[in-house]
C-alpha positions in Angstrom: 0.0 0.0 0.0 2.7 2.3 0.9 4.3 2.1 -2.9 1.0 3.0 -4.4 1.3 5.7 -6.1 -2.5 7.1 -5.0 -1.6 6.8 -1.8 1.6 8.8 -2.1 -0.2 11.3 -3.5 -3.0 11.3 -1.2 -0.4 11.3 2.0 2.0 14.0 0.3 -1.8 16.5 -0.6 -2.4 16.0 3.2 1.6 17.6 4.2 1.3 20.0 1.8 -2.5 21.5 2.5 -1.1 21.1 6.6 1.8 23.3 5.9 0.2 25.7 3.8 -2.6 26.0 6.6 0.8 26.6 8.6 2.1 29.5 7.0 -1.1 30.8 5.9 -2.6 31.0 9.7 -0.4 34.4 9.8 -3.2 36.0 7.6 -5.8 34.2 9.6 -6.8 31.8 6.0 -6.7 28.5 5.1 -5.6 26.6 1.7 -9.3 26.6 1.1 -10.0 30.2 1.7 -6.8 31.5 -0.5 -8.5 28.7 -3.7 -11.6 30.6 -3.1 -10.1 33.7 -3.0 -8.4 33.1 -6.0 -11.3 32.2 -7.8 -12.8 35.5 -7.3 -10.3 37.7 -7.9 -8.5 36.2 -11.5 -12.0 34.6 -12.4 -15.2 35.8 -14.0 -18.0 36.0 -11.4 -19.4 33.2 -10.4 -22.3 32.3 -8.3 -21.5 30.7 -4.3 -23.0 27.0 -6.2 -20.8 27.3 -9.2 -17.7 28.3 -7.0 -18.4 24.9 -4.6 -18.9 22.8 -8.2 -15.6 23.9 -9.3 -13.7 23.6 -6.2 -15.3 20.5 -5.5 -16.5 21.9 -2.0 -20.1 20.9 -1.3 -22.6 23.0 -0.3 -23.1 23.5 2.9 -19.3 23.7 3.8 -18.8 26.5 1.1 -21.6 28.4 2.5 -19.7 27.8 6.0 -16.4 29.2 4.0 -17.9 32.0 2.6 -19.6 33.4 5.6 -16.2 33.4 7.5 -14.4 35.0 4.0 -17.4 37.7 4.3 -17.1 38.0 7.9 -13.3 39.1 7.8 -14.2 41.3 5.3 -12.6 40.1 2.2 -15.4 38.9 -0.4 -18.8 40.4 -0.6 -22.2 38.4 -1.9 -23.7 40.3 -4.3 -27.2 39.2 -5.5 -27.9 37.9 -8.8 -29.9 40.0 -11.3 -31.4 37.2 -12.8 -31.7 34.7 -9.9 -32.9 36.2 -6.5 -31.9 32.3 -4.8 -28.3 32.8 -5.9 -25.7 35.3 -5.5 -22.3 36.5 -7.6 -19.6 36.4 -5.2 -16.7 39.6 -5.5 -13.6 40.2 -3.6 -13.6 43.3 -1.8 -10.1 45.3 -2.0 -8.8 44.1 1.4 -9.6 39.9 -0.3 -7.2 41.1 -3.6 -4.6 42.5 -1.2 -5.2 39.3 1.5 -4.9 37.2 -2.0 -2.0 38.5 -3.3 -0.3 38.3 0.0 -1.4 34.6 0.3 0.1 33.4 -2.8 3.6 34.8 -1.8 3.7 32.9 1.4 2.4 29.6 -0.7 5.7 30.5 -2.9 7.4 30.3 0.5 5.5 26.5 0.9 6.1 25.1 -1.8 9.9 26.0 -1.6 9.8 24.0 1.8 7.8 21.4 0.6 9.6 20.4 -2.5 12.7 21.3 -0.7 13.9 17.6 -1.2 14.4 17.7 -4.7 15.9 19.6 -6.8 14.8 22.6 -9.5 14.5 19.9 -12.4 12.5 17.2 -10.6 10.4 20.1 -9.3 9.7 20.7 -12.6 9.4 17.3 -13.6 7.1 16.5 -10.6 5.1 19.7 -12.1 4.8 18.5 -15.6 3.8 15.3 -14.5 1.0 16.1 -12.3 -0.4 18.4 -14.8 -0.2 15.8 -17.4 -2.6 13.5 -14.9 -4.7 16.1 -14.1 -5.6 17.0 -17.6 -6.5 13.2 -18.7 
């Protein structure tokens, strides 16, 4: 089991989302916030359903996530024109700058995490998960 290569993936996801909930606890986020965050600052607008589809967060937790990202003052909910059940979700100025901020401490992760190995199997590690993601 310990060869398999799901599991190693699985085991080495669960190191990597722990230390990035680490580093990120600074800003007061989580790997899941900054991936939402992300989504609504270099996406199109999206509604709070279509956000949880693509993220592959269900329902009830992304509601959950969303409250605390509107609580702290970095996304607003913004009704939809069209559907009065759903609403667009937009970063506010202080979720770009709390964004931004985020994804230079994940450059600091991931320089710890792949710390091991060196620039070109970095890369090669890169290449080859994209290559199984996109099958």
């Amino acid at each position: 089991m310990r060869d398999r290569i799901s599991f190693l993936l699985y085991r080495n996801a669960i190191t990597a989302t722990a230390l990035a909930d680490e580093i990120l606890r600074e800003l007061g986020l989580t790997a899941r916030a900054v991936g939402i965050l992300t989504l609504v600052t270099e996406g199109e607008p999206m509604t709070q359903r279509a956000m949880g589809a693509t993220l592959g967060i269900d329902k009830s937790t992304m509601v959950l996530l969303l409250d605390d990202l509107e609580a702290k003052g970095l996304v607003n909910r913004i009704r939809h024109p069209e559907d009065r059940r759903a609403f667009f979700i937009e970063p506010t100025a202080a979720g770009i700058s709390a964004q931004q901020r985020a994804l230079a401490l994940l450059e600091e992760c991931e320089a710890r995490f792949l710390g091991v190995l060196t620039h070109d199997e970095a890369d090669q590690l890169r290449d080859l998960l994209r290559r199984l993601h996109t099958q």
